[in-house]
N, C-alpha and C positions, 0 to 999 in steps of 0.2 A: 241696451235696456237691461236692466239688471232683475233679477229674479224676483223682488217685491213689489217692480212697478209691474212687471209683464203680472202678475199676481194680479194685484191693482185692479190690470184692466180686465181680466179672465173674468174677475169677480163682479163689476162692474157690467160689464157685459151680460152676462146669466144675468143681472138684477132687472136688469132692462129686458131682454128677453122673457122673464118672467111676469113682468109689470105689463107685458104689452098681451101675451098670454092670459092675462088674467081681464084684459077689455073683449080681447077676440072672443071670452067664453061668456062675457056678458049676453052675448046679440049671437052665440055660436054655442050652443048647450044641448046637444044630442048624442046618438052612440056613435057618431062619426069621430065628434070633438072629443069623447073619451079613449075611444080607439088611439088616435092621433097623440092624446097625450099621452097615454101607456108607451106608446110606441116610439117616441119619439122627445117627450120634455118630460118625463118621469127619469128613464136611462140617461139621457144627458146629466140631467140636476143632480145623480149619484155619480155620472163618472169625473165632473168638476169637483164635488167633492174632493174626489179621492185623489185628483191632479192639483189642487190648492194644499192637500196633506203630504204630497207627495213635493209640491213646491218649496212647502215651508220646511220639509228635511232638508233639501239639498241646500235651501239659505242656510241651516246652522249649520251644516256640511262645510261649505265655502268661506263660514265663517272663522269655524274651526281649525280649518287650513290655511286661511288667512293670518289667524294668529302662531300658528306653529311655523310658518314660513318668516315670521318676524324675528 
């Protein structure tokens, strides 16, 4: 798997996890369910950020190496 499908699916993943996140708090809306999401899908949803930015460097990384080894 190459670094923009594993992207792909990272990102695809969090979208789902967020979509389903966002039913659970339909019928789940108290300081539980905010504690929960402080704790837990607020920190996620910034650290995939920062691993999808950190993805798409190593692609142009790899890409750049790729052409320089040609």
């Amino acid at each position: 798997m190459g670094v923009h499908e594993g992207r792909g699916q990272l990102s695809k993943a969090m979208k789902e996890l967020l979509a389903r996140w966002s039913e659970a708090t339909s019928s789940w809306n108290d300081a539980r369910s905010k504690q929960f999401e402080e704790k837990y899908i607020t920190p996620l949803a910034m650290d995939l950020k920062m691993a999808l930015s950190a993805m798409d460097h190593v692609a142009t990384l790899l890409q750049q190496i790729s052409r320089d080894c040609e």
